[in-house]
GUKOL-926962 format. One line per 3 residues: number of its first residue (from 1); for each residue x, y, z of C-alpha. Coordinates in steps of 0.02 Angstrom, whole numbers, padded with zeros to 5 digits, always signed. Layout:
REM GUKOL-926962
NUM) X:Y:Z; ...
//
This chain:
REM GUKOL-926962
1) +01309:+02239:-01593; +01218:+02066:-01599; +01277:+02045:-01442
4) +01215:+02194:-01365; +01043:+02165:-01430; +01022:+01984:-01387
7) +01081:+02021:-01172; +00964:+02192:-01193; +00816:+02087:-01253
10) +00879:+01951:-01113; +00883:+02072:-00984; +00688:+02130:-01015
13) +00639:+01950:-01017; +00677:+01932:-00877; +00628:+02093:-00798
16) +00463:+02051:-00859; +00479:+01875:-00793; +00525:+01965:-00624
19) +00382:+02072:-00607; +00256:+01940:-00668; +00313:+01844:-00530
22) +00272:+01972:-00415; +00090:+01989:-00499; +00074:+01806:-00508
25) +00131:+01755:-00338; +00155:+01556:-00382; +00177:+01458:-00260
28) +00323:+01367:-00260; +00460:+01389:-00149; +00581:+01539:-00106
31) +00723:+01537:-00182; +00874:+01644:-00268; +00922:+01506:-00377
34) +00850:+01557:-00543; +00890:+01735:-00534; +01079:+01698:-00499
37) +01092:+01545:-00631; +01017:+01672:-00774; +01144:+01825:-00685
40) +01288:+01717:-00682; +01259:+01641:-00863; +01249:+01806:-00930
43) +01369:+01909:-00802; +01527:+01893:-00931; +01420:+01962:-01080
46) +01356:+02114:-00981; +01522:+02170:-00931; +01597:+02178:-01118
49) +01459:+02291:-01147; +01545:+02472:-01211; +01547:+02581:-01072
52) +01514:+02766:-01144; +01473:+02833:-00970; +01592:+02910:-00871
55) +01653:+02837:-00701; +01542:+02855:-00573; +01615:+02988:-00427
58) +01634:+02940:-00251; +01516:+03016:-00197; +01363:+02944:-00324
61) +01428:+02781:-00293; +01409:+02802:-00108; +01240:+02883:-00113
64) +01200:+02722:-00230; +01294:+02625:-00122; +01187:+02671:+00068
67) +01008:+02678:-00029; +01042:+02486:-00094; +01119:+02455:+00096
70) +00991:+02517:+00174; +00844:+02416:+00063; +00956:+02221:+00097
73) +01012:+02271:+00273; +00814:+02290:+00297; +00788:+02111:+00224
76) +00911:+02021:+00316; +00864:+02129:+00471; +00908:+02030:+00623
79) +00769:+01977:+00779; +00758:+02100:+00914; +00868:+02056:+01058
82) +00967:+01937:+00946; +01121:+01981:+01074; +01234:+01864:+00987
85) +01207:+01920:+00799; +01229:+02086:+00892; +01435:+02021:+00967
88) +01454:+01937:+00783; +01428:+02090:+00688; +01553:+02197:+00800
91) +01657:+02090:+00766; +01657:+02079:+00597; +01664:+02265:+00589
94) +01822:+02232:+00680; +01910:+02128:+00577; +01834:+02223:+00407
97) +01909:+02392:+00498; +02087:+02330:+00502; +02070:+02247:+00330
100) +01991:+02420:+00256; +02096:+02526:+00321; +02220:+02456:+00158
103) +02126:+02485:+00040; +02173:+02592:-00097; +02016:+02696:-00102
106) +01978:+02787:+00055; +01785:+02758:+00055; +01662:+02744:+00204
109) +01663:+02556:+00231; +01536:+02460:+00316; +01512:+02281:+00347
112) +01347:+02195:+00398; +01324:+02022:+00438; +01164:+01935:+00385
115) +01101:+01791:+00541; +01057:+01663:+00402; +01123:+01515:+00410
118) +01053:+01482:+00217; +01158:+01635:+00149; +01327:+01553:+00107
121) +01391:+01703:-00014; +01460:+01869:+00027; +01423:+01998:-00087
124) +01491:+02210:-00086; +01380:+02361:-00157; +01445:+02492:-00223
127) +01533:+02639:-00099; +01604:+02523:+00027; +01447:+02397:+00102
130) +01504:+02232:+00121; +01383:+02085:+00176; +01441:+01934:+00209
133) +01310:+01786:+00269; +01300:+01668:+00431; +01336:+01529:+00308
136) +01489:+01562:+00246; +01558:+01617:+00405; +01512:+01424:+00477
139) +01627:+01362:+00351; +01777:+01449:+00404; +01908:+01424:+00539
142) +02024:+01535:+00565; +01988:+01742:+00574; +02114:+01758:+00424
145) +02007:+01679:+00317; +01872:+01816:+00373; +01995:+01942:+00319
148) +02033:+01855:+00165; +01844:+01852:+00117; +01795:+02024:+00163
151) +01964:+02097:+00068; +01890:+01996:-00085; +01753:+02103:-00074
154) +01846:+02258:-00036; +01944:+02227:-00192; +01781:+02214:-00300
157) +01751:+02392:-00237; +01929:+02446:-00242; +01925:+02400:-00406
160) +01740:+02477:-00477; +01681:+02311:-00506; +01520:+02365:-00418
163) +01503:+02520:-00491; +01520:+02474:-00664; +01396:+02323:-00618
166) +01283:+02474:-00552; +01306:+02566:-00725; +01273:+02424:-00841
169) +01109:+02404:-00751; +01060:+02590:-00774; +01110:+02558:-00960
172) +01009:+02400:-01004; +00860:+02452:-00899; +00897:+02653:-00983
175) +00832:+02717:-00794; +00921:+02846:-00726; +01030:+02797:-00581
178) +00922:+02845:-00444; +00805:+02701:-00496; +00919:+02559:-00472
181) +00876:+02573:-00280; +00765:+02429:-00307; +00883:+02299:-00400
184) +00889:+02117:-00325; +01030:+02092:-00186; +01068:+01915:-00333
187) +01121:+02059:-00445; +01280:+02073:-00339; +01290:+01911:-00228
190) +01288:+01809:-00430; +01474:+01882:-00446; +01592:+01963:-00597
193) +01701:+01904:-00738; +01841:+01766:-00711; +01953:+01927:-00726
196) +01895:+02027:-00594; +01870:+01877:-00472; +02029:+01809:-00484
199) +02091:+02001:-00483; +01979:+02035:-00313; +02066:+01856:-00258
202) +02261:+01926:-00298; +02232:+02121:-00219; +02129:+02056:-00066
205) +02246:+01928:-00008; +02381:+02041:-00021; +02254:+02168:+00067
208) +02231:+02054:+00219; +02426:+02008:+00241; +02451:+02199:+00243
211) +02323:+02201:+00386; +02426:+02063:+00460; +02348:+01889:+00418
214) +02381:+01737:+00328; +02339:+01777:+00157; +02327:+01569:+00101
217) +02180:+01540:+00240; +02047:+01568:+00104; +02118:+01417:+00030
220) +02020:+01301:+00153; +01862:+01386:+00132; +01886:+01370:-00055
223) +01902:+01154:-00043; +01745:+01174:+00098; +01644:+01248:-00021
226) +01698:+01137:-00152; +01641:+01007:-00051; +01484:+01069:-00014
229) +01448:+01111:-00207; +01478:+00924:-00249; +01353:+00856:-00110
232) +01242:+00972:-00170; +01279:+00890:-00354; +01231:+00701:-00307
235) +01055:+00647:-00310; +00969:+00674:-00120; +00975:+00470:-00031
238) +00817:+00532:+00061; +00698:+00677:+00099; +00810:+00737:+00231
241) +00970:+00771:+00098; +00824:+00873:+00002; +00811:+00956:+00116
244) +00974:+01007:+00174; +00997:+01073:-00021; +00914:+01242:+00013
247) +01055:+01291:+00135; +01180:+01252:-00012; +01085:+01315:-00144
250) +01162:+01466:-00186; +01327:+01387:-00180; +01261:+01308:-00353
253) +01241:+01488:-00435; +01422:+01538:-00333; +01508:+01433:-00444
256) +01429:+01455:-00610; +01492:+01642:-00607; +01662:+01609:-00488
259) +01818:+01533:-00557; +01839:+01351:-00500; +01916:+01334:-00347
262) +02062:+01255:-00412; +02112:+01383:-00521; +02089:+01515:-00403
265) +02183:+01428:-00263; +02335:+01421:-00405; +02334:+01602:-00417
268) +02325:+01652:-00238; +02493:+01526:-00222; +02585:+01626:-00391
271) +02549:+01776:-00288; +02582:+01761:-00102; +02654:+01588:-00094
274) +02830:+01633:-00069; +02740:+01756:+00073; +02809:+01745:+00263
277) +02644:+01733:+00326; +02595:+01741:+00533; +02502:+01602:+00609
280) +02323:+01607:+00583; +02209:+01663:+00725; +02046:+01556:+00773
283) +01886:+01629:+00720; +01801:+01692:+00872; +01624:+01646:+00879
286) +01657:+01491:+00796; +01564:+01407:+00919; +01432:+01498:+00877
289) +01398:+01453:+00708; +01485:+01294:+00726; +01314:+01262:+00856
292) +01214:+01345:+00746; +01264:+01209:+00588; +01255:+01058:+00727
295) +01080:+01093:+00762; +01028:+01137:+00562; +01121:+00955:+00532
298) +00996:+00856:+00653; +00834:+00962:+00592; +00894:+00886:+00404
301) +00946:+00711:+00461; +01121:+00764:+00412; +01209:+00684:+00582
304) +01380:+00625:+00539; +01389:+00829:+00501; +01273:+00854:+00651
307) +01417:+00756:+00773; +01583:+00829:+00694; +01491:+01017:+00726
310) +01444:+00982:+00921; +01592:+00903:+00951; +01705:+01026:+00894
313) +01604:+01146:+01006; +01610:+01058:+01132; +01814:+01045:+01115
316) +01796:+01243:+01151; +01661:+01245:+01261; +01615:+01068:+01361
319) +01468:+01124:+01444; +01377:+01198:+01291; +01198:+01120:+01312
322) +01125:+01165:+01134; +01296:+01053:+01070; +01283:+00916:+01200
325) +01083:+00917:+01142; +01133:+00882:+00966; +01282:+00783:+01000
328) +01177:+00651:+01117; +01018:+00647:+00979; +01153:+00637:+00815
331) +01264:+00473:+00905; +01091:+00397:+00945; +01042:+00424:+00762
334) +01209:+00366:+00723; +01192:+00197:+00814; +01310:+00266:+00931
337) +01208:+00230:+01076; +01342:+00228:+01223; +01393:+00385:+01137
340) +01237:+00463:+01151; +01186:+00391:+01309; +01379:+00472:+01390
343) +01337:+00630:+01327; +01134:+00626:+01386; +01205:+00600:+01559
346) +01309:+00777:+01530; +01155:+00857:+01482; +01025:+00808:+01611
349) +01095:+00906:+01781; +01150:+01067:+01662; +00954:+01077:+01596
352) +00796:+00944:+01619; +00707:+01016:+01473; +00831:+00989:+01342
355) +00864:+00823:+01403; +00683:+00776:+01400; +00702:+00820:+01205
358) +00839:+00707:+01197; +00718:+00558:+01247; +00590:+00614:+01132
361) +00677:+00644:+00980; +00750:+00449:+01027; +00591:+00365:+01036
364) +00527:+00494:+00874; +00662:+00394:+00791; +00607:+00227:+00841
367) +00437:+00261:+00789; +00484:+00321:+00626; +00588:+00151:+00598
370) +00424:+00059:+00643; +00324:+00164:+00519; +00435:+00137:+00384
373) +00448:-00066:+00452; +00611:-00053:+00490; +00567:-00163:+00614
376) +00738:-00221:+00688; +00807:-00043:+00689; +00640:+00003:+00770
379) +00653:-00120:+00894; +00845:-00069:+00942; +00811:+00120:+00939
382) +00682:+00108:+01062; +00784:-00016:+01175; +00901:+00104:+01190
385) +00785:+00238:+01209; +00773:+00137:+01374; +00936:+00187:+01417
388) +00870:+00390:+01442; +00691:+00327:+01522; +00677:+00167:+01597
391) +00496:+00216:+01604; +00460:+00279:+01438; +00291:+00190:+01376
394) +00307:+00257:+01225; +00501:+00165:+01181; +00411:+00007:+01243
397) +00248:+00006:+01154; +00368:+00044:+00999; +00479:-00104:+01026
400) +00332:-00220:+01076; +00254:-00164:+00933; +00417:-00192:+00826
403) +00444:-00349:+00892; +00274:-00454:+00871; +00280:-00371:+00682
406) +00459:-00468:+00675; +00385:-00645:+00749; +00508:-00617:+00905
409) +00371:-00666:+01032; +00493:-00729:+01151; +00586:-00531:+01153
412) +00411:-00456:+01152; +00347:-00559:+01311; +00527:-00491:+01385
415) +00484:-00312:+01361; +00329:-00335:+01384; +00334:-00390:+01582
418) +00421:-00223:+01627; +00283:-00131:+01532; +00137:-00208:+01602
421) +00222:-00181:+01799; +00239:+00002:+01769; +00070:+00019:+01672
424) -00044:-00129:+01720; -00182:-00162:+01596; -00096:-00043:+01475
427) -00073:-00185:+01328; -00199:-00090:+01225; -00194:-00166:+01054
430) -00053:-00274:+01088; -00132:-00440:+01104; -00239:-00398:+00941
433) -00078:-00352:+00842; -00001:-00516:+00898; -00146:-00614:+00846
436) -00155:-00542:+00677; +00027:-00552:+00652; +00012:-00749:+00692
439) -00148:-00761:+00578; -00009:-00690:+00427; +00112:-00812:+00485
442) -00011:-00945:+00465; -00043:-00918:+00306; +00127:-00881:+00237
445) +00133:-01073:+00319; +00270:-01033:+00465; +00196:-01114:+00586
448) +00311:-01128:+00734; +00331:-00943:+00734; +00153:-00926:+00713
451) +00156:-01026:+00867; +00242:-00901:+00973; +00159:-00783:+00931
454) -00015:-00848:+00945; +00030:-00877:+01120; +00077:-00704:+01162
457) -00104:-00640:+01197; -00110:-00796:+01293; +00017:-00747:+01438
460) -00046:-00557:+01430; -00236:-00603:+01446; -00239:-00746:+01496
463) -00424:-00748:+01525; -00487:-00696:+01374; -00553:-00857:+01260
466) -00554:-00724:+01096; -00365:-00764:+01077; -00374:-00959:+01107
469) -00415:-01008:+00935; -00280:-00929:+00826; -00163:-01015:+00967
472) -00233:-01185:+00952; -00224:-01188:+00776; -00051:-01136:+00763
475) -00004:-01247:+00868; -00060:-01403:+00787; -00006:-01356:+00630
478) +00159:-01338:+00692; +00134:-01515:+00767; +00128:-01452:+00962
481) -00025:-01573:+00973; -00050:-01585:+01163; -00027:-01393:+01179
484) -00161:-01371:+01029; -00274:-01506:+01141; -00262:-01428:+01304
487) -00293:-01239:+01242; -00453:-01325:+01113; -00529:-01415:+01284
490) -00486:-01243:+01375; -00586:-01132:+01250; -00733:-01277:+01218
493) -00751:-01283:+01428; -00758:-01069:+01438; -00907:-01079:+01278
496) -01007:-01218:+01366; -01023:-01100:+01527; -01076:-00948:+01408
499) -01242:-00926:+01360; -01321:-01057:+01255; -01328:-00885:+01114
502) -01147:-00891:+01136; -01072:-01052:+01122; -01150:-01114:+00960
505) -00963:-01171:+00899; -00920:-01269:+01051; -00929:-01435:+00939
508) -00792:-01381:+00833; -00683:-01329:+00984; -00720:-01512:+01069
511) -00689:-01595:+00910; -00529:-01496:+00875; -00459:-01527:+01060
514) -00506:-01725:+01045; -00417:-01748:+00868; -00250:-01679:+00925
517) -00250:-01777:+01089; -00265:-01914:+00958; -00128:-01839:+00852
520) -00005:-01829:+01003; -00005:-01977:+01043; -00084:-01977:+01227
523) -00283:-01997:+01215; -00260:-02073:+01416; -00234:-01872:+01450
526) -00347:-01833:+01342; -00509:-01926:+01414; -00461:-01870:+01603
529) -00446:-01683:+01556; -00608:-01682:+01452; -00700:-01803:+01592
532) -00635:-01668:+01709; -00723:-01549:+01597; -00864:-01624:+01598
535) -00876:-01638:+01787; -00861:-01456:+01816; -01008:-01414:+01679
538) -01135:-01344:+01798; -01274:-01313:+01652; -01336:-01453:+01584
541) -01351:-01466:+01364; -01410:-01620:+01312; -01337:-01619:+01135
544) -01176:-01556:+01208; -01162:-01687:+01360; -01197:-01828:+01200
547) -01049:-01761:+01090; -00919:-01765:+01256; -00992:-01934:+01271
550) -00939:-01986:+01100; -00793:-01894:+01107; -00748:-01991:+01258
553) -00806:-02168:+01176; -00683:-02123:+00999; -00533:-02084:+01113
556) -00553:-02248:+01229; -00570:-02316:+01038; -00400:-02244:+00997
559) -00344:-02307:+01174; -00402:-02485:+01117; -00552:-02503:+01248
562) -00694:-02528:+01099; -00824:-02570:+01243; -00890:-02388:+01240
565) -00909:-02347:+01047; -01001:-02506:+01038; -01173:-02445:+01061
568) -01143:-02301:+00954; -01102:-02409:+00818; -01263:-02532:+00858
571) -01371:-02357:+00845; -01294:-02315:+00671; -01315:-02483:+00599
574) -01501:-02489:+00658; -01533:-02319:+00632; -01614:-02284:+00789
577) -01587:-02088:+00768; -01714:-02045:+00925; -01623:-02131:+01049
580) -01474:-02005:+01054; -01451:-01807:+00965; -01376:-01873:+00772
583) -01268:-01712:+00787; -01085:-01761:+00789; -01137:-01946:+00776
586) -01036:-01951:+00604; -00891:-01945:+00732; -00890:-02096:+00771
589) -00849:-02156:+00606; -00717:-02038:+00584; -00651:-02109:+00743
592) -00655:-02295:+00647; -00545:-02195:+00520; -00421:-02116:+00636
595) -00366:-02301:+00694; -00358:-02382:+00515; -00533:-02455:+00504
598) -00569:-02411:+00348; -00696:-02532:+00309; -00822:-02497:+00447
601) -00777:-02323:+00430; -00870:-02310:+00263; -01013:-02414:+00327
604) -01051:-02305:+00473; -01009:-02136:+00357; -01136:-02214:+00229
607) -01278:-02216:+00348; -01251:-02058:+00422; -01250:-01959:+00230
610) -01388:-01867:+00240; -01451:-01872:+00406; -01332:-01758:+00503
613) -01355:-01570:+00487; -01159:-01590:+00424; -01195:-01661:+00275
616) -01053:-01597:+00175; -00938:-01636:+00319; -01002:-01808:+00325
619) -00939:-01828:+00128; -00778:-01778:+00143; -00747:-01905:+00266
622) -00821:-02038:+00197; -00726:-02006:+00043; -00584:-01998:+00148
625) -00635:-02190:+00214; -00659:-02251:+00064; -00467:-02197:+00011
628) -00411:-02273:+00166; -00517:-02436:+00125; -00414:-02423:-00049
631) -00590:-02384:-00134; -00517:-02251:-00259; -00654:-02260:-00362
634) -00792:-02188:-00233; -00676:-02101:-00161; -00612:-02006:-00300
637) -00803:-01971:-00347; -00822:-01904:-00163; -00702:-01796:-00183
640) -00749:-01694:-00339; -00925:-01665:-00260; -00853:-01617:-00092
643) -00817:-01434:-00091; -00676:-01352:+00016; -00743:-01326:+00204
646) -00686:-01143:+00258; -00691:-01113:+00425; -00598:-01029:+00533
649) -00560:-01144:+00662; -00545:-01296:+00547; -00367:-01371:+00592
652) -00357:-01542:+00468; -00276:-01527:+00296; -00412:-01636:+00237
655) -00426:-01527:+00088; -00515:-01626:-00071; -00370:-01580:-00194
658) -00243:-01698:-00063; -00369:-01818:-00063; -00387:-01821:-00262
661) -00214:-01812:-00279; -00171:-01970:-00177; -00332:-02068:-00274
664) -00240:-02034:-00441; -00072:-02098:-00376; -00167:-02250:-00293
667) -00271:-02276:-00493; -00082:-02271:-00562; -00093:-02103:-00632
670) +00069:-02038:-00580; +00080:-01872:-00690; -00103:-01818:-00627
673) -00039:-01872:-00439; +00093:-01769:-00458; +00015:-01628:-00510
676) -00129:-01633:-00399; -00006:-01638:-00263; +00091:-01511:-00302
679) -00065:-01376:-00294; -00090:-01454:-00136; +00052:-01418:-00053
682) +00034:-01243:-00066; -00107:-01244:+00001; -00065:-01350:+00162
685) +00123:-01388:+00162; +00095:-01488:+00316; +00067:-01643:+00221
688) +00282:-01640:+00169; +00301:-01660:+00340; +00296:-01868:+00372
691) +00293:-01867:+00559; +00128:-01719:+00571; +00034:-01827:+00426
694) +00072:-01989:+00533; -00004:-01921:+00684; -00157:-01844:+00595
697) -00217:-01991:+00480; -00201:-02153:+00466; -00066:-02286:+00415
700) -00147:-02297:+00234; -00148:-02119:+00198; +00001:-02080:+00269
703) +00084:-02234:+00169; +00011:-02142:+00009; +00084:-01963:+00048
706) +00232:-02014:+00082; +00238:-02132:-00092; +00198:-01977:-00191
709) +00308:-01863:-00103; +00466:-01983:-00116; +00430:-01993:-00310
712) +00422:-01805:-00311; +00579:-01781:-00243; +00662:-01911:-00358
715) +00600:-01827:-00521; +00665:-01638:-00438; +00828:-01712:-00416
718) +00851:-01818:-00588; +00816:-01643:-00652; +00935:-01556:-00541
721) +01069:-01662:-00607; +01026:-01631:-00789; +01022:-01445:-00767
724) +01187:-01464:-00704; +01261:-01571:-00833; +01191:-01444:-00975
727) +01295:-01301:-00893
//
């Protein structure tokens, strides 16, 4: 009695629940789930209810029966015209005529197949309506295992199963039978008690070998479903896999109110297993829904499924395009490109347009690699969506793209030729992304890649002066010093024939381009290309013409001809600013520096303090000087009051924390040295390099580096060994 009145309050609950819903209308999404979980959880209690009404007759049960029919077969109404739903359903009736024709009650049966490839069940109503879904028959095989299935559900009305289902309703709900026309079709898809399946399992087998089929085919469809239950079971890898879980969802509720499968493949063996049974006959239309699951596998990523389904229709039918459609897009997702590519070719004489979605959904792929920077997979996909359309902009902007995002300049410039013959001045943002991607490089301190990169924009606009910067830079901190030096001159000789409003940083390009023709090693090249330079400047700029004049002097300095800087030096020492612009003058005691003059570097630094419109500038190198003249007290002082110089186009490591870091070591204070240099480092990791700090500053300084990096690397291995010998 306890019993009875906990599943009656249950059952209002969730009647109430249900028609709330319908008041409510949340929105979340469709689904039978819930409904058959709380049916199936509560089936076995409902059935040991005490019946104290009498069997239905026949004829209620049928009446029941067509007004339920008629309500689901309205729901799962097929599309106008559906021709092929139309062939399926025939046949079913076929097959559920021959199987019917056994049964044991001589009712009107009807079968009706519901086009949903979601609907893996089959469920019966009472008076002989049996529905069985699009789903379930994609999982089958063989046409005996369609007779199996459908003399299942014969059985459950052979039996009364669904009329005492249709009575227990009418006695928890106390309507009168004529109102059940309204019940849920999860009522009857959520299934009986462990008794009466495994009973429908026992009579309908032996139901469909008496119609002449292979009663142990259900078998297979038992372990298919089993497998689909457990993929349902583990946790979705990606949004795809979620989705695919609403086609499997009811299979969920299926087995929380069906016997396991193991168990119920045991009893069908006691009971026919010693059966002579026939052959089993293919399922016809299996192509059909075997299509139909191919293309519902790509939609939800699922394309090892997607491949095994078109192939197998393909096997019956090799000229199906819908399978060779989702055959050629699953290998390519795959990875299977020749695969994909073999059966593209297949596709494109039997129809254009489905080929044509074959090359989009290829580069739709690629382009979802790049978004999610999978760059290498990006870059591969859309190589190989080359192989459909040699023309396709799209799969070459994505592996361009790909590509500079990955630092392969060299394999963008390569993909990048085609693409700019078959769509000239169609680069778009492609020089830009390069140029950033450098810029990121540069700063995560891979400079040779940075490099490559850098030079990208350079071979696909090679006009445009914007890009010629980032280059430059990269390359001389990747120690490419003439490169940096020609593409510095190129940049400072395309500003000096801009508009004076324009060119207001051509001192820092000259300066840049003459200190890494110093750094490489060949200043002779050096003063031809930028006397060249100068010969082709058609507007005259009087503080501009001075600096290329200095410039020229400091390399010819560098070269060992000291004839030219002479006067320069004479005009410093005097002070006799209003003979020549003192703009850039402080280079010529930076050029004293750069060849290990130390001394009269500081004197001519000293007098220009002040009286350049660099003043900060002029302080770092003096301090700089004075290191290199072995002055660590000055230049340690110069140092702290010297603030970092940011700029943009500033190429030297000359960074005050180096500079304090190599005073301390040269003042004995090797902890403090070792420290500073450390933080500096990270900063500019150039200065580990011995042979790029040798061509950049002088013998002293690079003496110094060198001293505190060797000591560095001493104490990191002496504790290296330690660690090891405490293990």
């Amino acid at each position: 009695m306890k019993n009875r009145i906990f599943l009656l309050v249950a059952a209002l609950l969730a009647g109430l629940g249900l028609a709330l819903s319908e008041i409510g209308k949340p929105d979340v999404p469709v689904s039978p789930a819930p409904l058959l979980f709380f049916l199936a959880d509560t089936q076995r209690e409902l059935t040991r209810l005490p019946m104290q009404v009498t069997r239905l007759s026949d004829e209620q049960e049928i009446e029941i029966g067509n007004k339920l029919a008629r309500q689901y077969a309205a729901a799962f109404a097929r599309a106008p015209g559906d021709h092929e739903a139309a062939a399926i359903q025939a046949y079913v009736d076929e097959v559920g005529g021959k199987v019917a024709a056994h049964a044991h009650r001589k009712l009107p049966y009807r079968f009706h197949y519901v086009a949903d490839p979601n609907f893996v069940n089959a469920f019966a109503l009472p008076g002989g309506h049996v529905f069985i879904g699009e789903g379930l028959l994609a999982l089958m095989q063989t046409e005996d295992t369609l007779a199996d299935v459908l003399g299942h559900e014969i059985e459950h009305i052979d039996h009364y199963h669904c009329a005492e289902r249709v009575q227990i309703e009418a006695a928890m709900r106390r309507i009168p039978l004529g109102g059940l026309v309204s019940l849920p079709a999860a009522v009857f898809v959520a299934g009986y008690t462990k008794d009466q399946e495994l009973e429908a399992d026992r009579e309908g087998s032996k139901l469909a070998a008496e119609a002449g089929y292979s009663p142990l085919e259900i078998i297979t469809l038992f372990e298919a479903m089993e497998k689909l239950y457990r993929a349902a079971q583990a946790p979705a890898r990606n949004p795809q896999e979620e989705m695919s879980r609403v086609a499997v969802e009811t299979i969920e509720g299926y087995f929380r109110s069906h016997p396991l499968p193991k168990e119920r493949i045991a009893a069908i063996q006691r009971e026919v297993g010693s059966m002579q049974t026939p052959a089993p006959r293919p399922l016809r239309f299996q192509d059909a829904f075997l299509r139909q699951e191919a293309l519902n596998a790509v939609a939800e990523g699922r394309y090892g499924a997607a491949s095994t389904a078109a192939a197998r229709v393909l096997a019956l039918k090799p000229e199906d395009v819908p399978a060779l459609k989702a055959l050629a897009e699953s290998r390519f997702a795959l990875r299977d490109y020749a695969g994909a590519l073999e059966n593209y070719k297949k596709l494109v004489p039997l129809d254009e347009v489905a080929a044509s979605d074959v090359r989009e959904f290829a580069v739709r792929l690629a382009s979802s690699a790049l978004q999610r920077q999978d760059l290498k997979q990006a870059a591969e996909m859309a190589q190989h969506a080359l192989d459909f359309e040699p023309v396709s902009l799209e799969a070459y902007l994505v592996r361009i793209r790909a590509l500079l995002l990955a630092g392969e300049a060299d394999a963008a410039w390569e993909a990048t030729q085609p693409f700019m013959k078959i769509a000239p001045g169609g680069q778009g943002e492609l020089p830009d992304l390069a140029r950033n991607r450098a810029r990121q490089l540069m700063q995560a301190h891979d400079y040779a890649k940075a490099e490559r990169l850098a030079e990208y924009p350079l071979k696909v606009v090679p006009k445009d002066s914007s890009y010629f910067a980032t280059y430059a830079l990269a390359a001389f901190a990747a120690g490419d010093f003439g490169r940096s030096a020609d593409v510095w001159l190129q940049l400072f000789e395309a500003m000096s024939a801009a508009a004076p409003e324009e060119n207001r940083d051509w001192a820092t390009a000259l300066y840049a381009s003459t200190d890494a023709f110093a750094a490489s090693g060949d200043v002779q090249r050096g003063i031809k290309a930028l006397d060249a330079v100068k010969g082709r400047l058609k507007r005259r700029d009087p503080a501009r013409d001075a600096a290329i004049d200095e410039e020229l002097a400091g390399m010819r300095l560098f070269a060992g001809d000291e004839k030219p800087v002479a006067r320069y030096v004479d005009y410093i020492r005097v002070g006799r600013w209003a003979d020549i612009p003192v703009q850039g003058l402080d280079r010529i005691g930076w050029w004293h520096f750069r060849v290990g003059r130390g001394a009269e570097a500081v004197q001519l630094l000293s007098r220009m303090v002040g009286v350049t419109p660099d003043s900060e500038e002029v302080m770092l190198e003096l301090a700089w000087a004075q290191l290199a003249a072995g002055a660590a007290q000055p230049a340690g002082a110069g140092f702290r009051r010297s603030q970092p110089l940011r700029s943009d186009w500033r190429q030297r490591a000359d960074e005050p924390s180096m500079g304090l870091a190599l005073v301390a070591w040269l003042s004995g204070q090797r902890e403090e040295a070792l420290r500073l240099y450390s933080a500096a480092i990270d900063q500019h990791p150039e200065w580990q390099n011995a042979t790029w700090v040798a061509a950049v500053y002088p013998q002293t300084i690079a003496s110094l580096a060198a001293d505190v990096k060797r000591e560095k690397e001493r104490r990191e291995a002496a504790a290296k060994v330690l660690r090891q010998s405490r293990r």
